[in-house]
C-alpha positions as CSV (number, residue, x, y, z in Angstrom):
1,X,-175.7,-40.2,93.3
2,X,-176.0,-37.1,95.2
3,X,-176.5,-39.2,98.3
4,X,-173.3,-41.2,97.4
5,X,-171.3,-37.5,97.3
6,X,-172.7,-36.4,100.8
7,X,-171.7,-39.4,102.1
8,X,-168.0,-39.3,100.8
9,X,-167.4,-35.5,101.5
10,X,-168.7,-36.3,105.7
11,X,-165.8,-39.2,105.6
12,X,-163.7,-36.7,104.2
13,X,-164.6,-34.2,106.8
14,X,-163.8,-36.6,109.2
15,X,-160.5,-37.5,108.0
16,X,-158.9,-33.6,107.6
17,X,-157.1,-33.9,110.8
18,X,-155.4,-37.0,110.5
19,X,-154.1,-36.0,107.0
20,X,-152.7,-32.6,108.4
21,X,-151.1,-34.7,111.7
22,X,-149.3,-36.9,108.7
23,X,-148.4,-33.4,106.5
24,X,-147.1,-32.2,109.8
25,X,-144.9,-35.2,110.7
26,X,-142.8,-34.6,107.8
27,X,-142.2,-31.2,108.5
28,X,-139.3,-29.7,110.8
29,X,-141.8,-27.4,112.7
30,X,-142.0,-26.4,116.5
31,X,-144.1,-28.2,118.6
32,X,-146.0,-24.4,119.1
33,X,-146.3,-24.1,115.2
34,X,-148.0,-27.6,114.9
35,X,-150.4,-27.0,117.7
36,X,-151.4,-23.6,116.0
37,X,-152.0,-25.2,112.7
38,X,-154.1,-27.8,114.2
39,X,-156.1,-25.2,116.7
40,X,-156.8,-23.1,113.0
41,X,-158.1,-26.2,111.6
42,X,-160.2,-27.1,114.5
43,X,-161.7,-23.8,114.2
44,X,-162.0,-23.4,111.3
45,X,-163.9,-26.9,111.0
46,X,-165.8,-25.4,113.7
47,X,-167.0,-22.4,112.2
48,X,-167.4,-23.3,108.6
49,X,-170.9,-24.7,108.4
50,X,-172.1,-21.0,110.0
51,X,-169.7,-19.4,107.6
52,X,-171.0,-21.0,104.8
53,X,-174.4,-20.4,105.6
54,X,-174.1,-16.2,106.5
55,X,-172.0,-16.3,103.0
56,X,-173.3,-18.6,100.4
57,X,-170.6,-18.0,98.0
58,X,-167.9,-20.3,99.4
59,X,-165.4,-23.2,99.0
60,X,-166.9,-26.6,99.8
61,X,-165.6,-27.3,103.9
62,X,-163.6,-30.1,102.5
63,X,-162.1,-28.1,99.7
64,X,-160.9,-25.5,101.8
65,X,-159.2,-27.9,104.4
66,X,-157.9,-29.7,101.7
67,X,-156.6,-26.4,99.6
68,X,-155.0,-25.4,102.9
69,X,-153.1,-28.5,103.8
70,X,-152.1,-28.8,100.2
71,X,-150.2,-24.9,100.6
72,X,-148.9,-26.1,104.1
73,X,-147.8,-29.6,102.8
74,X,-145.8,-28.3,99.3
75,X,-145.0,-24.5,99.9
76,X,-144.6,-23.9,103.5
77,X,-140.9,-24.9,104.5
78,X,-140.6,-22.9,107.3
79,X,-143.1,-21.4,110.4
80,X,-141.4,-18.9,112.5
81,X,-143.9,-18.1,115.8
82,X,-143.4,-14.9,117.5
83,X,-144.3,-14.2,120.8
84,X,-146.8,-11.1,120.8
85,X,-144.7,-9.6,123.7
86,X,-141.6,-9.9,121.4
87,X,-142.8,-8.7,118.2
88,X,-140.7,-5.8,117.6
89,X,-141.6,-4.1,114.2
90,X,-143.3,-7.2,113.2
91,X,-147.2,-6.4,112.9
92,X,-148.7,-9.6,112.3
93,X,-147.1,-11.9,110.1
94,X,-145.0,-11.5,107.2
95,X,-144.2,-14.3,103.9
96,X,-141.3,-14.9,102.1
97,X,-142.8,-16.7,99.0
98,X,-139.1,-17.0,97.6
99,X,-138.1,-19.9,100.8
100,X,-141.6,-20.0,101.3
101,X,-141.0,-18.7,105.2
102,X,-143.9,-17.4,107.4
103,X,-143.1,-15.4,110.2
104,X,-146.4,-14.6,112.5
105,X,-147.4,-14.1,115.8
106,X,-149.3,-17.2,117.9
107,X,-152.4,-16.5,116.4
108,X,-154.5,-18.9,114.4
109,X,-156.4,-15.8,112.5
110,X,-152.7,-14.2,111.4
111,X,-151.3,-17.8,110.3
112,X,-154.7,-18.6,108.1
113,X,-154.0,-15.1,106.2
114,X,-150.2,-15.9,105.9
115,X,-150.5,-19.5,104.7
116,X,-153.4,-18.0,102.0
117,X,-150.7,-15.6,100.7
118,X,-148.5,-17.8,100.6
119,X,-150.0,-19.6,97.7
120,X,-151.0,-16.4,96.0
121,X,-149.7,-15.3,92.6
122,X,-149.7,-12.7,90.3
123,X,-152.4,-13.5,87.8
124,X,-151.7,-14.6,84.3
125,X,-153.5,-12.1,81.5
126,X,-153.2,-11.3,78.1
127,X,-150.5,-9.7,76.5
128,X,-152.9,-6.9,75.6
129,X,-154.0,-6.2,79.3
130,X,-150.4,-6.4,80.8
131,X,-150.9,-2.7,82.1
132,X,-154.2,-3.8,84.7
133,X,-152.1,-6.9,85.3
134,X,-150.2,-5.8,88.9
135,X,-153.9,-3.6,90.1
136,X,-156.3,-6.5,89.3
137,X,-154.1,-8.7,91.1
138,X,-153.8,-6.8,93.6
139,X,-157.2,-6.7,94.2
140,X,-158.5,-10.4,93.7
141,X,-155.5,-11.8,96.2
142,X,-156.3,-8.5,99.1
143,X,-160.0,-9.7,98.3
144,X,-159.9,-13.4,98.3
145,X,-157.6,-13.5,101.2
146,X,-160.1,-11.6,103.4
147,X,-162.8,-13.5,102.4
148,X,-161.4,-16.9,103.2
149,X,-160.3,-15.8,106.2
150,X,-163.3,-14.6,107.3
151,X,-164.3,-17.9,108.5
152,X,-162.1,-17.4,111.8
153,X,-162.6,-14.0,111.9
154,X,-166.3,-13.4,112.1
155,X,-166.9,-16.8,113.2
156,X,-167.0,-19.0,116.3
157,X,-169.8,-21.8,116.2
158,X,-172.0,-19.9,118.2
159,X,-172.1,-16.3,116.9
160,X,-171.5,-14.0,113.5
161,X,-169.5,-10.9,115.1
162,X,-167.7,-9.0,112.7
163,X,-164.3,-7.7,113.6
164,X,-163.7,-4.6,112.1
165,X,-160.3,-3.9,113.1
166,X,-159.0,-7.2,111.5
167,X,-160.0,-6.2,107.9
168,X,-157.7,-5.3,106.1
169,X,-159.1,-2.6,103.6
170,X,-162.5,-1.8,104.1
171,X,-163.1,-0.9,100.9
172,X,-161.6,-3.2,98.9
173,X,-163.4,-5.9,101.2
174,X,-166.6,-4.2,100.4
175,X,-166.1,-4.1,96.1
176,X,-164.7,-8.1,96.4
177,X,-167.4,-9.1,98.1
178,X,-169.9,-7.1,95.5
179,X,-167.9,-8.9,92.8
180,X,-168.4,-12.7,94.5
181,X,-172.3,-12.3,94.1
182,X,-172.1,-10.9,91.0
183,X,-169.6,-13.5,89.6
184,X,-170.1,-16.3,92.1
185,X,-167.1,-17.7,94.0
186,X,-166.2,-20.6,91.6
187,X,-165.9,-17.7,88.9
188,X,-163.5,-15.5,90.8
189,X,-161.3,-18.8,91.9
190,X,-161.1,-20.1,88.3
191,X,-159.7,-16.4,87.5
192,X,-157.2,-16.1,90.0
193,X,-156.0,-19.9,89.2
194,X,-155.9,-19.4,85.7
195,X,-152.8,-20.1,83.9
196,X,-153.1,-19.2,80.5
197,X,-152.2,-16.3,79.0
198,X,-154.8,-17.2,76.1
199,X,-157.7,-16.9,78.7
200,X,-159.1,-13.1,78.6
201,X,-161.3,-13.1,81.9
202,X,-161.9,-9.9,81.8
203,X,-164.2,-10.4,78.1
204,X,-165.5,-14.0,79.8
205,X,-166.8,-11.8,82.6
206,X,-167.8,-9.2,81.0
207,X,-169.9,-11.3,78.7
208,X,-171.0,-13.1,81.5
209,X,-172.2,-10.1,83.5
210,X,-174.3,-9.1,79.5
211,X,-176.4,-12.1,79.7
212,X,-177.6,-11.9,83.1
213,X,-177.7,-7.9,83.7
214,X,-177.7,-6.5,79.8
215,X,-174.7,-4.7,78.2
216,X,-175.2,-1.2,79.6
217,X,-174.6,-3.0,83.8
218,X,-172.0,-5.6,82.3
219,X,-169.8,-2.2,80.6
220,X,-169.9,-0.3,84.1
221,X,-168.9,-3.2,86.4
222,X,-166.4,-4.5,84.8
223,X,-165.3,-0.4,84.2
224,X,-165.3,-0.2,88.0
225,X,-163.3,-3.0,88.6
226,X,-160.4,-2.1,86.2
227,X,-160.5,1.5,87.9
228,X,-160.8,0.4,91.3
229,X,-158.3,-1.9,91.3
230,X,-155.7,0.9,89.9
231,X,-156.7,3.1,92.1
232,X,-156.3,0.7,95.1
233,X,-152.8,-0.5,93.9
234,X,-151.5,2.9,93.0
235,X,-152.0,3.6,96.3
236,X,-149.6,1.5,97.7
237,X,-146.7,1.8,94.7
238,X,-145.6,5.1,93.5
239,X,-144.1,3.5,90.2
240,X,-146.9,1.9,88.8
241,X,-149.0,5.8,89.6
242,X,-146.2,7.6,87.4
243,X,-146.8,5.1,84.9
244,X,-150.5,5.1,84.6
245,X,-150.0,9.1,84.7
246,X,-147.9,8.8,82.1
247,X,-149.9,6.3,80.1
248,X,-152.9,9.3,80.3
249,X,-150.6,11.6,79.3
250,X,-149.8,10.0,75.9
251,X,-153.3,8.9,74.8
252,X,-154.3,12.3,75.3
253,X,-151.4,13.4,73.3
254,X,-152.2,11.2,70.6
255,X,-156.0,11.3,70.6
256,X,-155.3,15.8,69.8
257,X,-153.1,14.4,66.9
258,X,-155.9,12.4,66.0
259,X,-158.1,15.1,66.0
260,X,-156.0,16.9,63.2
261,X,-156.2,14.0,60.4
262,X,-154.3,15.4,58.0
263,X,-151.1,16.4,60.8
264,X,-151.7,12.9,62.1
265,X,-151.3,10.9,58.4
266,X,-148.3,12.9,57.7
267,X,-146.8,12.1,61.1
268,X,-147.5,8.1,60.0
269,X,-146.0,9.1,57.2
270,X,-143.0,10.3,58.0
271,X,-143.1,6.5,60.7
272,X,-143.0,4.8,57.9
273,X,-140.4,6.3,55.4
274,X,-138.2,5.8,58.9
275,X,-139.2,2.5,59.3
276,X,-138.2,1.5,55.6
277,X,-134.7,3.4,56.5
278,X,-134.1,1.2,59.4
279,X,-135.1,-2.2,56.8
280,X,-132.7,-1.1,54.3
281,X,-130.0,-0.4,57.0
282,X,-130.6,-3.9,57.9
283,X,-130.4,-5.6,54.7
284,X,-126.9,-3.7,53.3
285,X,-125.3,-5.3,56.5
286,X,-126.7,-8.4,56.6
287,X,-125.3,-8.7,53.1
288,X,-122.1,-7.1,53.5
289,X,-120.0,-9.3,55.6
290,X,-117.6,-6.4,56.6
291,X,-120.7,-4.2,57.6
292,X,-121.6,-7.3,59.7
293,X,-118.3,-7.0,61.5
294,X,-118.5,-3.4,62.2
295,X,-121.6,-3.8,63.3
296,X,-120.9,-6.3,65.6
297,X,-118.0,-4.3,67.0
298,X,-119.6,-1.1,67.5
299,X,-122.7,-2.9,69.9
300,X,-120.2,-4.8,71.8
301,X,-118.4,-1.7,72.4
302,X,-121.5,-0.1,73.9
303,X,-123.0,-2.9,75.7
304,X,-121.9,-4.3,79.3
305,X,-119.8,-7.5,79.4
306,X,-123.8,-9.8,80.8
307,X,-125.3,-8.7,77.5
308,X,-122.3,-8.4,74.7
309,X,-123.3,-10.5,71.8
310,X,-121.9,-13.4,71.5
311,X,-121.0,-13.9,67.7
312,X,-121.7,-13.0,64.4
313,X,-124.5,-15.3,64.0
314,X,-125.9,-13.9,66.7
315,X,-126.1,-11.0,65.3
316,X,-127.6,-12.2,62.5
317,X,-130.5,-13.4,64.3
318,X,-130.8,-10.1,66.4
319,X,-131.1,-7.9,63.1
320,X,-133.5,-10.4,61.4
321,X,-135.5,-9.9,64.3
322,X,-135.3,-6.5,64.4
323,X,-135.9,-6.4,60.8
324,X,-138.7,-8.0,61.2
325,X,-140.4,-5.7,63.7
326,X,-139.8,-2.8,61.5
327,X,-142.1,-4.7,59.0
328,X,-144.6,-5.2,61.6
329,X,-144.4,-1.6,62.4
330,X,-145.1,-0.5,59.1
331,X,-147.7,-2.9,58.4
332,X,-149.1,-0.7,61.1
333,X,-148.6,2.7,59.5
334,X,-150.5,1.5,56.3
335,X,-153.5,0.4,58.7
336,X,-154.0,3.7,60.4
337,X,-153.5,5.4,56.5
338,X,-156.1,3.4,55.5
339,X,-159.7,5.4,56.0
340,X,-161.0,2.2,58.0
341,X,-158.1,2.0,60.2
342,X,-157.5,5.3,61.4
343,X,-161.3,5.6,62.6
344,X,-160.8,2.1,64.3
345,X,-157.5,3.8,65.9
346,X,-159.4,7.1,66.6
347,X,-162.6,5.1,68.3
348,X,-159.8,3.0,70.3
349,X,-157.6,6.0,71.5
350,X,-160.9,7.7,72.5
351,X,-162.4,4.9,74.5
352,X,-158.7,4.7,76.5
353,X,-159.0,8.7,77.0
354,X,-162.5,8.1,78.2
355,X,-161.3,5.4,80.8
356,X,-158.2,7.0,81.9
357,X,-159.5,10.6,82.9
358,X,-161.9,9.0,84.7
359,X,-158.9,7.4,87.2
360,X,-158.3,9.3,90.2
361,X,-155.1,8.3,91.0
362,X,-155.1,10.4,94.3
363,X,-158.2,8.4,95.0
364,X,-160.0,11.8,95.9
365,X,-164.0,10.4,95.3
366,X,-164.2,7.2,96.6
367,X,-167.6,7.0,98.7
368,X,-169.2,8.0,95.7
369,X,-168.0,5.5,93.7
370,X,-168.9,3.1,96.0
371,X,-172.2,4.2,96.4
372,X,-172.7,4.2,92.8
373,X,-171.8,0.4,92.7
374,X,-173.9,-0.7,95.7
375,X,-176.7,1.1,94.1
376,X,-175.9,-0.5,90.6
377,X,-175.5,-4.4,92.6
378,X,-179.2,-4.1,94.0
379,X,-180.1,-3.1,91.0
380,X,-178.5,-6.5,89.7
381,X,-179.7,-8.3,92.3
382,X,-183.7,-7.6,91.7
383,X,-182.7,-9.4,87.9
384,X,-181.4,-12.2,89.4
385,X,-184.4,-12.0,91.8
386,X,-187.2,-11.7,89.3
387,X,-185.5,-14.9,87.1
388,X,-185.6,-17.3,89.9
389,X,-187.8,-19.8,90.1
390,X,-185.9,-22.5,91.8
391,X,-186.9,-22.2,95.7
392,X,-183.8,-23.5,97.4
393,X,-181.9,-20.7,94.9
394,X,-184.4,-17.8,95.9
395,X,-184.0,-18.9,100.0
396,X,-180.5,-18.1,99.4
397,X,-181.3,-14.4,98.4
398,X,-182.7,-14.1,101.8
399,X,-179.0,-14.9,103.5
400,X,-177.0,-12.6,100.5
401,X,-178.8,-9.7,101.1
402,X,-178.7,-9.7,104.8
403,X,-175.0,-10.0,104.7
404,X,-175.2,-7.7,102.3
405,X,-176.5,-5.2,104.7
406,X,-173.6,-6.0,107.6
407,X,-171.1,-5.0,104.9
408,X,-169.0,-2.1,106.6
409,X,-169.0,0.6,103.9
410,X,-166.2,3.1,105.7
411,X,-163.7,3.3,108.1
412,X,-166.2,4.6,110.5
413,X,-167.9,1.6,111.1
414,X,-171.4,2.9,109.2
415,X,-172.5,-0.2,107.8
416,X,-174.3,-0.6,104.7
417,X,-177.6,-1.2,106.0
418,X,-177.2,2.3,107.9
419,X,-176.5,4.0,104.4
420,X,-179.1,6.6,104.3
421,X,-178.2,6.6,100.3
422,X,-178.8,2.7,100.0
423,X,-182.3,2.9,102.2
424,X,-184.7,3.1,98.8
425,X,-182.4,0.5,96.9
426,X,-182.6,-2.1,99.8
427,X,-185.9,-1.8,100.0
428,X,-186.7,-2.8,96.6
429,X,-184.7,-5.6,96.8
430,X,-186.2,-7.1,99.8
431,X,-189.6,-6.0,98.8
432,X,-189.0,-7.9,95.1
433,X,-187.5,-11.0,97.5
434,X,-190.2,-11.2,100.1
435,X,-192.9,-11.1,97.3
436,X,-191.5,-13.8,95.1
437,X,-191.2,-16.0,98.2
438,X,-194.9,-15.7,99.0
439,X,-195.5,-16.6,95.4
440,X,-193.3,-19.5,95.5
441,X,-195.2,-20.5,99.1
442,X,-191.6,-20.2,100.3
443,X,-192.8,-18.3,103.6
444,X,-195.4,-18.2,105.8
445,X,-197.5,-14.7,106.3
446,X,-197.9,-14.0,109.8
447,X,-200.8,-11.7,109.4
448,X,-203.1,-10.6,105.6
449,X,-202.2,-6.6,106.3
450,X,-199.5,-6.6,103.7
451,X,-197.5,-3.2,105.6
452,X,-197.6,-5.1,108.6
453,X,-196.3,-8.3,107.4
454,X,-193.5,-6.5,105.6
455,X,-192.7,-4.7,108.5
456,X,-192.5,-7.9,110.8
457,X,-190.4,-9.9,107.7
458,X,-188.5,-7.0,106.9
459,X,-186.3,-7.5,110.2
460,X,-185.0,-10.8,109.4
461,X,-182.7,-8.6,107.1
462,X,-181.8,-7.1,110.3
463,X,-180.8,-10.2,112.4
464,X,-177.7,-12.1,113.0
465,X,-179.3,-15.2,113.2
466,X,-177.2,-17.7,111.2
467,X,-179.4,-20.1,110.3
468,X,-182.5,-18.4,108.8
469,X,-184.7,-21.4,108.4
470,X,-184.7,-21.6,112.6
471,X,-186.8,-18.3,112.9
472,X,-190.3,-18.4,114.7
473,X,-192.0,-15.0,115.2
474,X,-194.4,-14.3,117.8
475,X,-196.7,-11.4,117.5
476,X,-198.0,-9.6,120.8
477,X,-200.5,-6.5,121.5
478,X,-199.3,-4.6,124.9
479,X,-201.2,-1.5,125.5
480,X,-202.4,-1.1,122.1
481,X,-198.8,-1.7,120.9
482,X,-198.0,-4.0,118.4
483,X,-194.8,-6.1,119.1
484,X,-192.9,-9.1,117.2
485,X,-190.3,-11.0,118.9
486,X,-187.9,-13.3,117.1
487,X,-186.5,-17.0,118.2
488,X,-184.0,-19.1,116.9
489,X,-186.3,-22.1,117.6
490,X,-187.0,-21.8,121.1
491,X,-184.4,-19.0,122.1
492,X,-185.3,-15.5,122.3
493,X,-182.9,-13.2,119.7
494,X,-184.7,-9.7,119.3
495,X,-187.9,-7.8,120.0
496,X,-189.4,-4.8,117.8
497,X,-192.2,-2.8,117.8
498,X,-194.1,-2.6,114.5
499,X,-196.0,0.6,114.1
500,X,-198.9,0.7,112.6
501,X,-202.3,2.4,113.6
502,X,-204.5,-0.3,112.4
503,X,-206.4,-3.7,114.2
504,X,-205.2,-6.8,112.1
505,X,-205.7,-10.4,112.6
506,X,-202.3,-12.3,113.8
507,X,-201.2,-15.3,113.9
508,X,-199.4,-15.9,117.4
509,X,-196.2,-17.8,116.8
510,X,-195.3,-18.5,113.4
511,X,-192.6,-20.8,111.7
512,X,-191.3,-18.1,108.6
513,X,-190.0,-20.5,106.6
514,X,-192.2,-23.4,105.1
């Protein structure tokens, strides 16, 4: 069977470009535009299988090509190319989702990102999380769209260079990417496709996050990714800042009332008598017909000619309605009287308090809050390690955690691997990783001093070889020095010195992986 599906996805493969020439055929696009959409998809195709292997937590090639010709085939209706020496105020591309209208410069990295966007939507959550709804999409768009572009950016068929410049928001880059191996890839997509407002992926998450890292690691990430993302999005709208300031402000207003149960009750109180006001209001003029017309005239009066009410029924309905949210609202008021229900109001106010002060809306403390998470993902990572038993699975450790390690962590260009902070917390992980491998006969020991074969292993993490399983080391003694040169099969990549002070049996030239 599995056989069968290789074979079928390679004739797919082979068959992307002739199902974008058709897409394009039917499209009223330049002659530049369609030559840049097929020069992205050639390199893309190029780049993918490198791409995939530096990553791990991808789309199928096929999926992707497929995904993107779908977006260009049903939502793109218009390709505008600027010429970079005519771009005016234009930066590098912009979308108009509305007439689904890309205007970029000729450059196959700007249109991927454009074409992504595109598609993207504001994600569809629970009534009862509409407040995180604008921040967390926000930040699984920003994040998905860097990472799926990456495959041109970074990539070229022959080399992984990362292009700092061209990403976006380092920080944001650096959390999404934390998120994709802690969630996996399929995970995030299934969230950002989602559809139904039933769905609460924030609790499936969560829960998933419990069962692989315990409750105490699965309450802080998914803490971190509701306060990130705020913070990320407040940064770029002013209204939705005011209204999470405001939002602290009344919690912490009404967790103080809270804290004086007897003001608070008689405050409820008080709610409620008004409430049953409003109900009886409601019911002398839905059974007075001339209060019904008074009624009726006096809202009309008050209200612009779009929303005046159309008849008397309709007012009917409106106060029935209303009526009936009054009833709601008190149904409320005799909850939070109740002894059980104020305590379950008191411990959810003070959770919301708790989460809130925490925000820093002027995103003031950021490096430490990213440090904390990094620290808290290696941490998540050694689980994950010490579980695995399947080999091909525990291999792919090897490729996460060295791109783990070219992750830029600030604007600076320090990245992660350069961390002084992180040092300790890598090393752990790779020390867990290269043990469990040696277990699992997954790697071959190039000499019985375990320091020394660490040390010679260790820079494999360091490499930017993309394909792992090529690596052949070669051990050499100059001058009482101890050297280990690296080859991606028969070409040289890198040379270190290992230091040690000790004689040790080597093995000359050595195939790492078994």
């Amino acid at each position: 069977m599995e056989k069968k599906e290789n074979k079928i996805k390679k004739i797919h493969l082979k068959d992307y470009t002739n199902k974008l020439e058709k897409v394009l055929e039917k499209k009223a696009f330049s002659l530049q535009t369609k030559n840049l959409l097929l020069s992205m998809f050639y390199k893309i195709e190029n780049a993918y299988n490198d791409y995939e292997k530096t990553k791990v937590e991808v789309y199928d090639k096929g999926q992707f090509l497929d995904y993107l010709t779908n977006i260009i085939e049903n939502q793109c209706n218009e390709i505008e190319i600027v010429k970079f020496e005519e771009k005016g105020k234009l930066d590098k591309y912009t979308v108009n989702k509305q007439t689904g209208k890309i205007t970029t410069l000729g450059n196959e990295f700007y249109i991927l990102n454009a074409i992504i966007e595109l598609s993207q939507k504001t994600l569809c959550i629970p009534t009862e999380e509409e407040m995180l709804k604008s921040s967390i999409s926000y930040f699984l768009n920003t994040g998905l769209r860097m990472h799926e572009a990456e495959v041109i950016r970074d990539f070229n068929g022959w080399s992984w260079d990362i292009v700092q410049k061209e990403i976006s928001n380092i920080e944001l880059n650096l959390v999404f990417q934390t998120f994709i191996y802690l969630l996996g890839y399929n995970t995030i997509l299934e969230w950002v496709k989602n559809e139904s407002p039933l769905i609460d992926y924030l609790i499936l998450n969560y829960e998933k996050l419990k069962q692989e890292f315990g409750e105490e690691n699965a309450k802080e990430l998914i803490e971190f990714l509701c306060k990130f993302s705020i913070e990320m999005y407040v940064e770029q709208n002013k209204e939705q800042k005011n209204m999470w300031e405001n939002y602290k402000k009344e919690n912490n207003l009404e967790l103080e009332k809270l804290n004086n149960k007897t003001a608070y009750l008689e405050e409820i109180t008080k709610q409620k008598k008004k409430y049953t006001k409003q109900i009886e209001k409601i019911d002398r003029t839905l059974n007075n017909k001339e209060e019904l017309k008074k009624e009726y005239e006096s809202r009309n009066d008050k209200l612009p000619n779009k929303d005046k009410i159309f008849s008397i029924r309709h007012l009917i309905n409106k106060l029935e309605i209303e009526r009936q949210e009054y009833v709601d609202k008190i149904k409320e008021c005799n909850t939070l009287i109740e002894p059980k229900g104020y305590v379950v109001r008191e411990e959810e106010v003070r959770k919301k308090v708790e989460f809130l002060n925490k925000l820093n809306l002027d995103k003031k403390n950021t490096r430490k809050d990213l440090l904390e998470l990094c620290i808290l993902f290696l941490s998540c990572l050694q689980i994950k390690i010490a579980k695995e038993q399947n080999k091909q699975e525990l291999i792919s450790y090897f490729y996460i955690i060295r791109y783990y390690r070219f992750l830029i962590f600030e604007k600076e260009g320090t990245l992660l691997k350069d961390v002084e902070k992180l040092e300790v917390n890598f090393e752990k992980a790779i020390s867990l990783l290269i043990e469990k491998a040696q277990k699992l006969n997954i790697i071959e020991n190039i000499t019985l001093d375990e320091d020394i074969n660490y040390q010679i292993i260790h820079k494999l993490f360091d490499t930017k070889m993309i394909d792992l399983n090529n690596i052949v080391i070669e051990t050499k003694v100059e001058e009482n020095r101890l050297f280990a040169t690296y080859y991606d099969i028969n070409v040289i990549e890198n040379t270190y010195e290992i230091y040690s002070n000790k004689t040790v049996k080597l093995k000359k030239k050595v195939k790492l992986f078994i």
